[in-house]
mmCIF entry with sequence, helices, sheets and N, C-alpha, C, O atoms, coordinates in Angstrom:
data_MODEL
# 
_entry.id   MODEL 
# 
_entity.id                         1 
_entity.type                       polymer 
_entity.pdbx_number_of_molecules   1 
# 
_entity_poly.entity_id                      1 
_entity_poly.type                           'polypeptide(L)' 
_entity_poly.nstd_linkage                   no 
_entity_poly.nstd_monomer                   no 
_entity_poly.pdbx_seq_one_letter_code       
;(UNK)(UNK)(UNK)(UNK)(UNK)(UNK)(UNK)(UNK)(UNK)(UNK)(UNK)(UNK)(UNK)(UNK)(UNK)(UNK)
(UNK)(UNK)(UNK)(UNK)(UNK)(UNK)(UNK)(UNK)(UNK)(UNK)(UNK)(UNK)(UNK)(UNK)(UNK)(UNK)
(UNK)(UNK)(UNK)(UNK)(UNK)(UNK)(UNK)(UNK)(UNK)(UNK)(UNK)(UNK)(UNK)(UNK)(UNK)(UNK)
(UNK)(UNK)(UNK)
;
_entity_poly.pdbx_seq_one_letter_code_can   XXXXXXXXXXXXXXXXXXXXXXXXXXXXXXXXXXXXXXXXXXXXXXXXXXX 
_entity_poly.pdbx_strand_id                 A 
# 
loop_
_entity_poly_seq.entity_id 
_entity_poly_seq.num 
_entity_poly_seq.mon_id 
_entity_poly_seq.hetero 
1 1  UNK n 
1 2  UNK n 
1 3  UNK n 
1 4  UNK n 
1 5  UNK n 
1 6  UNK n 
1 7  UNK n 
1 8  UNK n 
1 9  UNK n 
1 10 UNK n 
1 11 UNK n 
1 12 UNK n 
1 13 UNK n 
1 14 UNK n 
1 15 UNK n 
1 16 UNK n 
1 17 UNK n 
1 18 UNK n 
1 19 UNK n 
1 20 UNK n 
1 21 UNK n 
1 22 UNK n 
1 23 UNK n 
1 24 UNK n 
1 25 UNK n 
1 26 UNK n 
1 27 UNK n 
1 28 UNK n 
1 29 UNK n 
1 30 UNK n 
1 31 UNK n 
1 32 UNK n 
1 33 UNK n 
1 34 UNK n 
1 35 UNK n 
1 36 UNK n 
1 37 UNK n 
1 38 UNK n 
1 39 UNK n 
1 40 UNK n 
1 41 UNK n 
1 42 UNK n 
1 43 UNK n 
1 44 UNK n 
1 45 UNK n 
1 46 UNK n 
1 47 UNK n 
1 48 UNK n 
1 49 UNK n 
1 50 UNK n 
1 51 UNK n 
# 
_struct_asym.id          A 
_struct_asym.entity_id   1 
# 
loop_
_struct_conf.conf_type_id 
_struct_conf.id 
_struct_conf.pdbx_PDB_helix_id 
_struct_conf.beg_label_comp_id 
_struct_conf.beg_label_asym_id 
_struct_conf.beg_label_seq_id 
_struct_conf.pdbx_beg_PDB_ins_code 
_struct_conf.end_label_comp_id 
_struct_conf.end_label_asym_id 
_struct_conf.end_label_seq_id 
_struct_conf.pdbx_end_PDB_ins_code 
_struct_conf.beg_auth_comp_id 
_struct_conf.beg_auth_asym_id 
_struct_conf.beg_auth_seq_id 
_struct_conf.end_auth_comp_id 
_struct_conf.end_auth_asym_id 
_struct_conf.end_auth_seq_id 
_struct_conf.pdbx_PDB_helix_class 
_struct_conf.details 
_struct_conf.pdbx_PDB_helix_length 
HELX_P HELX_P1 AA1 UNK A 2  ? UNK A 41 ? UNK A 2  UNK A 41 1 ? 40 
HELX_P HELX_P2 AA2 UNK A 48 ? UNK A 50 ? UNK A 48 UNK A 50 5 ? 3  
# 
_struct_conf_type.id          HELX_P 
_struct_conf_type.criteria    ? 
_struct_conf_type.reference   ? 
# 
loop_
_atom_site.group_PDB 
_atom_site.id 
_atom_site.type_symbol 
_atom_site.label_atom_id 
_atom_site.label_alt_id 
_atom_site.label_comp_id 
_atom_site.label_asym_id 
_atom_site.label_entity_id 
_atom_site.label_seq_id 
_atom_site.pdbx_PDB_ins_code 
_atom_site.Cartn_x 
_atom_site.Cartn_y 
_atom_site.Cartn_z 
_atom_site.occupancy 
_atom_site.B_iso_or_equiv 
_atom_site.pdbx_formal_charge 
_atom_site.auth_seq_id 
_atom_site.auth_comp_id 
_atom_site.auth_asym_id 
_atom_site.auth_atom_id 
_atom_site.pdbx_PDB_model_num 
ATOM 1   N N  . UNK A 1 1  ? 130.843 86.307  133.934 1.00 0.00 ? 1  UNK A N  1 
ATOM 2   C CA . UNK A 1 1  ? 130.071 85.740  132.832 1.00 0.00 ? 1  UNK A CA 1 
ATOM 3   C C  . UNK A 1 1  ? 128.578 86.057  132.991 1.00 0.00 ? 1  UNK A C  1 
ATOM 4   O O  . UNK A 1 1  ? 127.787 86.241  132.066 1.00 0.00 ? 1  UNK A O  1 
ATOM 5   N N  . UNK A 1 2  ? 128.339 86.088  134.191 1.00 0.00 ? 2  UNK A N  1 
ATOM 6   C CA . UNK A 1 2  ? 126.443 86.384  134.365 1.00 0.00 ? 2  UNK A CA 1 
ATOM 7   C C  . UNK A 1 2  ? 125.962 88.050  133.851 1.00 0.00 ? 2  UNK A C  1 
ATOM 8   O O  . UNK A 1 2  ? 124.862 88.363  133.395 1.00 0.00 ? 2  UNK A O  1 
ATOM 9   N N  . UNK A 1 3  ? 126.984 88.836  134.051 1.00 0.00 ? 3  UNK A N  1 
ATOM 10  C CA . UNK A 1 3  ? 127.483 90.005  134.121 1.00 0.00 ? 3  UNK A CA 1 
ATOM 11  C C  . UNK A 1 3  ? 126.804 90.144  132.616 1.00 0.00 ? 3  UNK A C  1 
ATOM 12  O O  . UNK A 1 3  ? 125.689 90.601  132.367 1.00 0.00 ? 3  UNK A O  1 
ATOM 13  N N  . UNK A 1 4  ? 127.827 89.599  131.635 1.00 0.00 ? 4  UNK A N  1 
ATOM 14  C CA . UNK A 1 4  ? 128.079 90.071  130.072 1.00 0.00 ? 4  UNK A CA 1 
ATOM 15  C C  . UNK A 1 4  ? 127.070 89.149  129.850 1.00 0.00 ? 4  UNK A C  1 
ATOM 16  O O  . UNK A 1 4  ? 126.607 89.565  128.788 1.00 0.00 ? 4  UNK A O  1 
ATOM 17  N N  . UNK A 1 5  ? 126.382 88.107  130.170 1.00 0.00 ? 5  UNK A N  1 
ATOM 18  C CA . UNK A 1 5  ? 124.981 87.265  130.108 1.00 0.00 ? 5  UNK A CA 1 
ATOM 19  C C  . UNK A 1 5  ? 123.578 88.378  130.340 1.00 0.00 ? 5  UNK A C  1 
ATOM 20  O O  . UNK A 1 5  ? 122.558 88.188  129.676 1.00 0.00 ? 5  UNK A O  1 
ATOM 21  N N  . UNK A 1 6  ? 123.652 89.340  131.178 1.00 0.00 ? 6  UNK A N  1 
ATOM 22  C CA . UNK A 1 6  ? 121.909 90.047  132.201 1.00 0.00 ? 6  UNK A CA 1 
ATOM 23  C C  . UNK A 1 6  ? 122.865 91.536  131.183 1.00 0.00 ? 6  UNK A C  1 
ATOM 24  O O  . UNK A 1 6  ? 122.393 92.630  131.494 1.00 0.00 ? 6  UNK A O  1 
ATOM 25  N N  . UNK A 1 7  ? 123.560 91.592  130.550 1.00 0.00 ? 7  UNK A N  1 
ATOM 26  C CA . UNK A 1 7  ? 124.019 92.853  129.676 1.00 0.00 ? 7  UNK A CA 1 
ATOM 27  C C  . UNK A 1 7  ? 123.415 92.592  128.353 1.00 0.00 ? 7  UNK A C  1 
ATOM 28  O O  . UNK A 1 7  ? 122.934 93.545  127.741 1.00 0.00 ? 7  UNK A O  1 
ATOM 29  N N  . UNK A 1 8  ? 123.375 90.825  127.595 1.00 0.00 ? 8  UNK A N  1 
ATOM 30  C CA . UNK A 1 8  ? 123.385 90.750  126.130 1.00 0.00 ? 8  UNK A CA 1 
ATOM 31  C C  . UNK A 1 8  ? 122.085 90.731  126.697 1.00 0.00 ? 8  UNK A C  1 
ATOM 32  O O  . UNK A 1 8  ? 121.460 91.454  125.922 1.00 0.00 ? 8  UNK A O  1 
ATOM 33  N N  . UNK A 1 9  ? 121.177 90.294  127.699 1.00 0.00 ? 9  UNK A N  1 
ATOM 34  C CA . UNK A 1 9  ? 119.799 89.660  127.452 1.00 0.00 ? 9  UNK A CA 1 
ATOM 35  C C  . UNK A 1 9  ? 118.985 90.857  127.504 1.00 0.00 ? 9  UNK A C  1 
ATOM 36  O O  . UNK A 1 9  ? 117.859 90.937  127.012 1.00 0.00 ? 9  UNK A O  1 
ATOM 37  N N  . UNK A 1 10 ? 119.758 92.042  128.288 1.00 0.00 ? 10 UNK A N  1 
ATOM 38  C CA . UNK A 1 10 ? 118.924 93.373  128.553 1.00 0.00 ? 10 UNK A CA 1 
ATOM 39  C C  . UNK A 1 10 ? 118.823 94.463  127.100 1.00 0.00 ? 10 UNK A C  1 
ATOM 40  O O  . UNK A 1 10 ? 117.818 95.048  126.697 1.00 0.00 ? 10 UNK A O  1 
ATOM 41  N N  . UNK A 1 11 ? 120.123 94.489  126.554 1.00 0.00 ? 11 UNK A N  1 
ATOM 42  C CA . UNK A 1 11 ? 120.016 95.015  124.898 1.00 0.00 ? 11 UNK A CA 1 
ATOM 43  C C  . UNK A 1 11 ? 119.048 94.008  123.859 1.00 0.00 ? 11 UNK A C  1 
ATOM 44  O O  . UNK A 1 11 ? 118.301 94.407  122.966 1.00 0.00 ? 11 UNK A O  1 
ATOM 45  N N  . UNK A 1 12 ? 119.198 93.184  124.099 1.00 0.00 ? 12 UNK A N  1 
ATOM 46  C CA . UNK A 1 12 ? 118.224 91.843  122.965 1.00 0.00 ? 12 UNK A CA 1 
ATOM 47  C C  . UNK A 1 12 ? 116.660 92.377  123.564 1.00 0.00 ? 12 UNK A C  1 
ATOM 48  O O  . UNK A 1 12 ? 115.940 92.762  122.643 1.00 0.00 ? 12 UNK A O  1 
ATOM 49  N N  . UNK A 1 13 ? 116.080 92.454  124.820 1.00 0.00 ? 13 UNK A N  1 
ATOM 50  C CA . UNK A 1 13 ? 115.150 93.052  125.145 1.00 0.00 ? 13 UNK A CA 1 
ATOM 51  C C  . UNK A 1 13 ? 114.488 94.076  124.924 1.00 0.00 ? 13 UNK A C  1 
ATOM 52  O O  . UNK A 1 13 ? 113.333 94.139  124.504 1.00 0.00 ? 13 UNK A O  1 
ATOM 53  N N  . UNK A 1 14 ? 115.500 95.285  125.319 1.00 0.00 ? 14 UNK A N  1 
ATOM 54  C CA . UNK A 1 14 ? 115.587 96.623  124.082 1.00 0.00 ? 14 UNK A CA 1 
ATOM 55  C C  . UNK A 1 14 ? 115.324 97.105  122.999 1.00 0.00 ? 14 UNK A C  1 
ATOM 56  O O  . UNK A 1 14 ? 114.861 98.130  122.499 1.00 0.00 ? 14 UNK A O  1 
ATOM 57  N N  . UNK A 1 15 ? 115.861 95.799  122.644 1.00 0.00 ? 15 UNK A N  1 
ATOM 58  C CA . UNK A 1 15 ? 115.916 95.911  120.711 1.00 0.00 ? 15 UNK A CA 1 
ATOM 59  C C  . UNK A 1 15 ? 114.565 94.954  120.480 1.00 0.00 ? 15 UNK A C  1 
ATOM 60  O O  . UNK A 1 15 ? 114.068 95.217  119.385 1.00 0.00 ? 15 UNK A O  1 
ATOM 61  N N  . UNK A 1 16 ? 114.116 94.322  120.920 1.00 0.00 ? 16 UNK A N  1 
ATOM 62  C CA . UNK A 1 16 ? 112.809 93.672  120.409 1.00 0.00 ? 16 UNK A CA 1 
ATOM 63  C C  . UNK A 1 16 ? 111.733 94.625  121.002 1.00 0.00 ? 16 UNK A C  1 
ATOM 64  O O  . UNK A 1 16 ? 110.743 94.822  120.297 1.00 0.00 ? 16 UNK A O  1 
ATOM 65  N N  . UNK A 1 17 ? 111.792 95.120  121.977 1.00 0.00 ? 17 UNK A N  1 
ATOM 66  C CA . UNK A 1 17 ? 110.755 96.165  122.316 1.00 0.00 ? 17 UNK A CA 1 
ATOM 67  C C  . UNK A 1 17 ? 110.793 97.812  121.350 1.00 0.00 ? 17 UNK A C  1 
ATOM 68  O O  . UNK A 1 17 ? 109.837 98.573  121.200 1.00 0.00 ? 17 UNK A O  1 
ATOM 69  N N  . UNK A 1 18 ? 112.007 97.966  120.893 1.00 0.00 ? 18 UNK A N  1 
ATOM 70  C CA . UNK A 1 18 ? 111.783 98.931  119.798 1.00 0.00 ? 18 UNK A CA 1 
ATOM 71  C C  . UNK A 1 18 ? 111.446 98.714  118.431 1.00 0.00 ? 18 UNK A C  1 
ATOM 72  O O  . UNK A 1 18 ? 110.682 99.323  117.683 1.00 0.00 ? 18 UNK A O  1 
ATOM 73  N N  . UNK A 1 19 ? 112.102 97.819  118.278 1.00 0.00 ? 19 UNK A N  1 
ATOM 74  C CA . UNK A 1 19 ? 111.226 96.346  116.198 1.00 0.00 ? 19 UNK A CA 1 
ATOM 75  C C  . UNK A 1 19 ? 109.257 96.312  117.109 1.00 0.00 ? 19 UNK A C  1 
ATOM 76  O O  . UNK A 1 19 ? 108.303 96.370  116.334 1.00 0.00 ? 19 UNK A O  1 
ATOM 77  N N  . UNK A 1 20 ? 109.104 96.262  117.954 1.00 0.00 ? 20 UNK A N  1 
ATOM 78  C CA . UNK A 1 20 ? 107.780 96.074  118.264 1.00 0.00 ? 20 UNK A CA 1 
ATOM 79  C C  . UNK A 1 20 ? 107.061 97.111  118.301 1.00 0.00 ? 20 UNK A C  1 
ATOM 80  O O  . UNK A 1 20 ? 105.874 96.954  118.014 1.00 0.00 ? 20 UNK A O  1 
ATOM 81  N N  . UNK A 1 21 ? 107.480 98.315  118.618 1.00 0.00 ? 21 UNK A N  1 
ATOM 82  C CA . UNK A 1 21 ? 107.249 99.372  119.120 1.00 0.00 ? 21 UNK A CA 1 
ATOM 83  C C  . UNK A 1 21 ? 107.149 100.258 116.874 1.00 0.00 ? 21 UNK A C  1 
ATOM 84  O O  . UNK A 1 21 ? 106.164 100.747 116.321 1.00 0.00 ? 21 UNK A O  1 
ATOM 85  N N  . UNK A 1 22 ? 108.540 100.074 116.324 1.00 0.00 ? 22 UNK A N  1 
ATOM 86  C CA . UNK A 1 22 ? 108.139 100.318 114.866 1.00 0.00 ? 22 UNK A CA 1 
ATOM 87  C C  . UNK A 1 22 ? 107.138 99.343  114.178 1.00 0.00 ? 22 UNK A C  1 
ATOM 88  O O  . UNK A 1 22 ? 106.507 99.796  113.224 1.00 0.00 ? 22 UNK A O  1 
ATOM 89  N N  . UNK A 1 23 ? 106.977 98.366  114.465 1.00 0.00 ? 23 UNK A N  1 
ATOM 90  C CA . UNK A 1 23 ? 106.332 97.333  113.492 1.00 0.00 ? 23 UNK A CA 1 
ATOM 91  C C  . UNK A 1 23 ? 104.371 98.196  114.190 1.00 0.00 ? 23 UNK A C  1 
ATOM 92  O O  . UNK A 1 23 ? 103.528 98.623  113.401 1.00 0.00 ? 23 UNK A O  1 
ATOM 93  N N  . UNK A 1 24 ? 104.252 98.195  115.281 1.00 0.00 ? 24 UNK A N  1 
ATOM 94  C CA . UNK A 1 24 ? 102.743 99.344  115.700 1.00 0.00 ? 24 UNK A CA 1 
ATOM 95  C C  . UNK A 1 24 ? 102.839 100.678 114.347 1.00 0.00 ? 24 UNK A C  1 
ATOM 96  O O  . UNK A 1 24 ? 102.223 100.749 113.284 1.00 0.00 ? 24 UNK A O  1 
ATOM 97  N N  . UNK A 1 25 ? 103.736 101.478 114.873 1.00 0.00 ? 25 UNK A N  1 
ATOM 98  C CA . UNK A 1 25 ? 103.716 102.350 113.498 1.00 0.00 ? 25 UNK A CA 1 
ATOM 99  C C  . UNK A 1 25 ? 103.373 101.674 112.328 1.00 0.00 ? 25 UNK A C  1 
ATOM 100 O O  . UNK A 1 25 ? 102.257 101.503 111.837 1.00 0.00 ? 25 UNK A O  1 
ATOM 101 N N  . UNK A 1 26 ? 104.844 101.188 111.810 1.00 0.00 ? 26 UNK A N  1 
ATOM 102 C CA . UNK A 1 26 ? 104.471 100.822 110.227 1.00 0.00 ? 26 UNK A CA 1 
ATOM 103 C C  . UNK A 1 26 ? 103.114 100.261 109.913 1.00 0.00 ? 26 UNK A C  1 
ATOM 104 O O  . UNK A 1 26 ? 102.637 100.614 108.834 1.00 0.00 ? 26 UNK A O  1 
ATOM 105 N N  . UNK A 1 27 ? 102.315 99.343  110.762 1.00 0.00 ? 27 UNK A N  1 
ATOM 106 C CA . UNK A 1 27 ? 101.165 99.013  110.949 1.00 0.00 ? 27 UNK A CA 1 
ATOM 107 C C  . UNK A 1 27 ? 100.124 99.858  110.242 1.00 0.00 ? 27 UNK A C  1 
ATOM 108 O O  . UNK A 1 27 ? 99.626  99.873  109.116 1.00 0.00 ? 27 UNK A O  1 
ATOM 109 N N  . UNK A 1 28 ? 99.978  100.662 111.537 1.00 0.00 ? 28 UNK A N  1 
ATOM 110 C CA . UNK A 1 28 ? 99.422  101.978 110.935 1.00 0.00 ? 28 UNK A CA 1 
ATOM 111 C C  . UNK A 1 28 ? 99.339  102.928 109.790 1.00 0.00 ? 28 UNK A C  1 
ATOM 112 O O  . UNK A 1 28 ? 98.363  103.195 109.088 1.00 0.00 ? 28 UNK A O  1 
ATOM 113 N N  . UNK A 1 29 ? 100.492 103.360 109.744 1.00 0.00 ? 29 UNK A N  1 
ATOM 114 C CA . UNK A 1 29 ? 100.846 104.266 108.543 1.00 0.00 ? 29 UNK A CA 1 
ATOM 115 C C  . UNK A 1 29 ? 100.475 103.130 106.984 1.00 0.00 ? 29 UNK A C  1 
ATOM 116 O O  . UNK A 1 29 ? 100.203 103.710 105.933 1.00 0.00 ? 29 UNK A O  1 
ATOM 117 N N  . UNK A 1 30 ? 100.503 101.744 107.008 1.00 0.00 ? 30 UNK A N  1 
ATOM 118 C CA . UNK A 1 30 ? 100.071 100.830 106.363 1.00 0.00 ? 30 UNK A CA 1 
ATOM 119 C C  . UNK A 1 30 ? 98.295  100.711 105.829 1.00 0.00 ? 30 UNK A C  1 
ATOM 120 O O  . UNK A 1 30 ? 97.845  100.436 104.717 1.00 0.00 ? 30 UNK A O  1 
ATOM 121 N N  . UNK A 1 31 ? 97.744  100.965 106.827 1.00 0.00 ? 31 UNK A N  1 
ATOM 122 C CA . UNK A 1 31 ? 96.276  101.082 107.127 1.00 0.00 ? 31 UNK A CA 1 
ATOM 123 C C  . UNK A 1 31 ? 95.736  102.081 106.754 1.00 0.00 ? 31 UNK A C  1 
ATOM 124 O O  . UNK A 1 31 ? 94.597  102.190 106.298 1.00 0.00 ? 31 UNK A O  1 
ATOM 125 N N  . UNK A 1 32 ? 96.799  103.166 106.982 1.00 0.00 ? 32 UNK A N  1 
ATOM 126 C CA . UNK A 1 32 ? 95.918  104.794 106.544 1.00 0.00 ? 32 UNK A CA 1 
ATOM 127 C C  . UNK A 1 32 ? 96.322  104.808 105.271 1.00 0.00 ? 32 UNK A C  1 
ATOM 128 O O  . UNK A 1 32 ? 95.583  105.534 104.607 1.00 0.00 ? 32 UNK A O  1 
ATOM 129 N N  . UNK A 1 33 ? 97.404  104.188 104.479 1.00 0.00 ? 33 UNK A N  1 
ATOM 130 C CA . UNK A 1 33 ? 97.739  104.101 103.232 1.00 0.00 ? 33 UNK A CA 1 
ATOM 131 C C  . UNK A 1 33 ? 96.451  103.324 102.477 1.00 0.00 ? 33 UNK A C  1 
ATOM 132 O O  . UNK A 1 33 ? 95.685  103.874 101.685 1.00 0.00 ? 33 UNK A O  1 
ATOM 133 N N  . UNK A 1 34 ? 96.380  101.658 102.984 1.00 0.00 ? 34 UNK A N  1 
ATOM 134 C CA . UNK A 1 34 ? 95.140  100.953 102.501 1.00 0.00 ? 34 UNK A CA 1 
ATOM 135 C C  . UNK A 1 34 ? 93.729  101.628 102.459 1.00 0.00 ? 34 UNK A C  1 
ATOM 136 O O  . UNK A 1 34 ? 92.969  101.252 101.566 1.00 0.00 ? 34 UNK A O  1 
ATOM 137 N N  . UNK A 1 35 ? 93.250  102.706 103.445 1.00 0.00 ? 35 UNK A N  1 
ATOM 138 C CA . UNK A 1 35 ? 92.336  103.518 103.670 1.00 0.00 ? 35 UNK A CA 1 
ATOM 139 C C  . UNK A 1 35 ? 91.971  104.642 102.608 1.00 0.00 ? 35 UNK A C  1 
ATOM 140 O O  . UNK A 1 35 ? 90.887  104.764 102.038 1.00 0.00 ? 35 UNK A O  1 
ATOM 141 N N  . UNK A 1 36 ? 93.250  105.542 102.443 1.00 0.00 ? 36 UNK A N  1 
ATOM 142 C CA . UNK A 1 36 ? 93.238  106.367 101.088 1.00 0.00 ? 36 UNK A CA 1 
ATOM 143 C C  . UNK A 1 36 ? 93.389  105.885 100.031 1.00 0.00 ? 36 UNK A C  1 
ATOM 144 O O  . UNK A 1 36 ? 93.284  106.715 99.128  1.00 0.00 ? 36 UNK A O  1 
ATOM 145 N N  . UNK A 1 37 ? 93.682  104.463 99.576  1.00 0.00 ? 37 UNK A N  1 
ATOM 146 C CA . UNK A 1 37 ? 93.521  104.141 98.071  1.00 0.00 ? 37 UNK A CA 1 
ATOM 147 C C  . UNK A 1 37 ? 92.049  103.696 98.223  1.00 0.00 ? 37 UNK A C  1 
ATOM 148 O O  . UNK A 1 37 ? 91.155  104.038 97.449  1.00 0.00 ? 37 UNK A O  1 
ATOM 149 N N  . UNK A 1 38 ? 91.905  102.965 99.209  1.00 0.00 ? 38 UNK A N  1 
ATOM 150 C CA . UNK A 1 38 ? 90.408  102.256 98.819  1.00 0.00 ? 38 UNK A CA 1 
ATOM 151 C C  . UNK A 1 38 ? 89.705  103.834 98.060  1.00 0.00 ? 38 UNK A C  1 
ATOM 152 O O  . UNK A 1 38 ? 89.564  103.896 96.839  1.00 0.00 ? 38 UNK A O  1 
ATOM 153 N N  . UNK A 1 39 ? 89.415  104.724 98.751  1.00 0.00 ? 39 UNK A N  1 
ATOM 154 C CA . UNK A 1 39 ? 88.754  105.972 98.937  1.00 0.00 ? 39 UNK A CA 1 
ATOM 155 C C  . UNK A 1 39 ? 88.890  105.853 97.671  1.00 0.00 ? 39 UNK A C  1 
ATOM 156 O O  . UNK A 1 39 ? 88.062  105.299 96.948  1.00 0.00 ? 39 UNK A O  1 
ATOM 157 N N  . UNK A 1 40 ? 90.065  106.419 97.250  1.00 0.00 ? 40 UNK A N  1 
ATOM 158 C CA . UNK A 1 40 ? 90.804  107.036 96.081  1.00 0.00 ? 40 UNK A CA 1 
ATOM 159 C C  . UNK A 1 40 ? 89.806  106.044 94.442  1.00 0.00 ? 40 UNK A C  1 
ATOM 160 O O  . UNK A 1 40 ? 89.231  106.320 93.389  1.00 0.00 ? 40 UNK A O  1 
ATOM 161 N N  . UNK A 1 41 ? 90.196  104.852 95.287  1.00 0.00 ? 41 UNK A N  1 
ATOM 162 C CA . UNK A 1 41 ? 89.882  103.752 93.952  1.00 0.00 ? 41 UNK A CA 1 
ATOM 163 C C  . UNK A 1 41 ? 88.303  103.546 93.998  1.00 0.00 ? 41 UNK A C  1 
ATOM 164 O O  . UNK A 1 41 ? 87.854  103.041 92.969  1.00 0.00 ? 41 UNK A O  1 
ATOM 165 N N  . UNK A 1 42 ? 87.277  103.871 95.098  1.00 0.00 ? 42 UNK A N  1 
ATOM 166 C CA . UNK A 1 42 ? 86.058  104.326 94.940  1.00 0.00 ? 42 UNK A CA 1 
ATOM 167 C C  . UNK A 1 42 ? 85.143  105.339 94.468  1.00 0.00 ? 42 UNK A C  1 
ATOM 168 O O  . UNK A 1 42 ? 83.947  105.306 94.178  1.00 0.00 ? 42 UNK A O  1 
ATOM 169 N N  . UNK A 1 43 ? 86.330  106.568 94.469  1.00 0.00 ? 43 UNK A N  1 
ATOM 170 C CA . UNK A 1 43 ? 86.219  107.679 93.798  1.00 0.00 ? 43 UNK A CA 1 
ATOM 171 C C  . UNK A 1 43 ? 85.857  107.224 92.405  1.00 0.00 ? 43 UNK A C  1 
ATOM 172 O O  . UNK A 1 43 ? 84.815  107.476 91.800  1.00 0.00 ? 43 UNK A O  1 
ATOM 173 N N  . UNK A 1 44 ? 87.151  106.334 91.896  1.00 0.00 ? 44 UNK A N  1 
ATOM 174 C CA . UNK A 1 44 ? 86.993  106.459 90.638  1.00 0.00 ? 44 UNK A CA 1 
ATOM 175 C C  . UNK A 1 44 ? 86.037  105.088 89.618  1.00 0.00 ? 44 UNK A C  1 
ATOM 176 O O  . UNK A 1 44 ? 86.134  104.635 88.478  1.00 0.00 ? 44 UNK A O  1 
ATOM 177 N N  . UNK A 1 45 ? 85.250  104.864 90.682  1.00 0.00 ? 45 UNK A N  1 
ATOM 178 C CA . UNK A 1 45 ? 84.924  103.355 90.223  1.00 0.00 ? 45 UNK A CA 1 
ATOM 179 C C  . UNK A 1 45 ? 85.367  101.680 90.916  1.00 0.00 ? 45 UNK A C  1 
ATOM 180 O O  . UNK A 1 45 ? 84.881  100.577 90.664  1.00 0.00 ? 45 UNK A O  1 
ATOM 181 N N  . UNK A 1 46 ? 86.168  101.972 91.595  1.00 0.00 ? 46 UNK A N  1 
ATOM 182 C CA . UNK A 1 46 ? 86.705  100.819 91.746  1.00 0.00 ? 46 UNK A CA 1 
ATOM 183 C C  . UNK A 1 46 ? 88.106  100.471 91.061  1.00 0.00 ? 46 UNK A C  1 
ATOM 184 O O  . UNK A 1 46 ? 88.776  101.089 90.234  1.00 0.00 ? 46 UNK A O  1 
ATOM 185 N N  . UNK A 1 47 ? 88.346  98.957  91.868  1.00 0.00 ? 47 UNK A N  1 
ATOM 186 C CA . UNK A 1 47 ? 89.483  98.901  90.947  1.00 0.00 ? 47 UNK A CA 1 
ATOM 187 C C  . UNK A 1 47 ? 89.264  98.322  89.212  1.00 0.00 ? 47 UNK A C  1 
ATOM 188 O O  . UNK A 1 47 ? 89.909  98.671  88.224  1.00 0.00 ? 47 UNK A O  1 
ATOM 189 N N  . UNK A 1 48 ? 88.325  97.511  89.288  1.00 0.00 ? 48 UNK A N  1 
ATOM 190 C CA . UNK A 1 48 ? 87.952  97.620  87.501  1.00 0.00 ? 48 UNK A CA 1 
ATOM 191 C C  . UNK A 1 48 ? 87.893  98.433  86.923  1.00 0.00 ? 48 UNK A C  1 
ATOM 192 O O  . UNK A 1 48 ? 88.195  98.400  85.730  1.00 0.00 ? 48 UNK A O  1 
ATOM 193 N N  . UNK A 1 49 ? 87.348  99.835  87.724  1.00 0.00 ? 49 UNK A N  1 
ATOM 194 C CA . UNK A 1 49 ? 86.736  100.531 86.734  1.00 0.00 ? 49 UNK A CA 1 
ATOM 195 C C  . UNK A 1 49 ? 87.869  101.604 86.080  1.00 0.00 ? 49 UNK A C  1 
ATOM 196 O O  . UNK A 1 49 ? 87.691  102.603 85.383  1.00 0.00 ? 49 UNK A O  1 
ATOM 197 N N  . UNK A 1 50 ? 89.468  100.801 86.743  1.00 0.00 ? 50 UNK A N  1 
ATOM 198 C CA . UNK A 1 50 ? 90.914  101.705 86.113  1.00 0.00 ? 50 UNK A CA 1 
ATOM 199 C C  . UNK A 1 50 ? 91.075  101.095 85.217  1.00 0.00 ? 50 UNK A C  1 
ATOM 200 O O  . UNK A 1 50 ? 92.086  101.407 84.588  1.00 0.00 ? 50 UNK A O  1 
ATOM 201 N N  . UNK A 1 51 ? 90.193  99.869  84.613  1.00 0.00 ? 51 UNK A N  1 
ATOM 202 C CA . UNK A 1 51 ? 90.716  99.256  83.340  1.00 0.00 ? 51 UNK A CA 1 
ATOM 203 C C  . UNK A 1 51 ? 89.892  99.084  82.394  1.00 0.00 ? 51 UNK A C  1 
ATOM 204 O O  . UNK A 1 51 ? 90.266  98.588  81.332  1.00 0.00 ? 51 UNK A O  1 
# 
């Protein structure tokens, strides 16, 4: 039982260190997205100035 116990706790470990490890990315790739619209929407005025 300790066996199939230090087996589930070592995959559950695994798996939260890789969701942690994507959630840094998506982060990012989030930021450089928020980064090129700001740009984008300063280019053109702002965001009022699309309406």
């Amino acid at each position: 039982l300790q066996a199939v116990v230090e087996l589930i706790t070592n995959k559950t470990a695994s798996a939260l260190e890789l969701l942690a490890h994507q959630q840094t990315q998506t982060r990012a790739v989030v930021y450089q997205n928020r980064l090129a619209l700001d740009y984008l929407l300063a280019v053109e005025g702002g965001v009022c100035g699309k309406f």
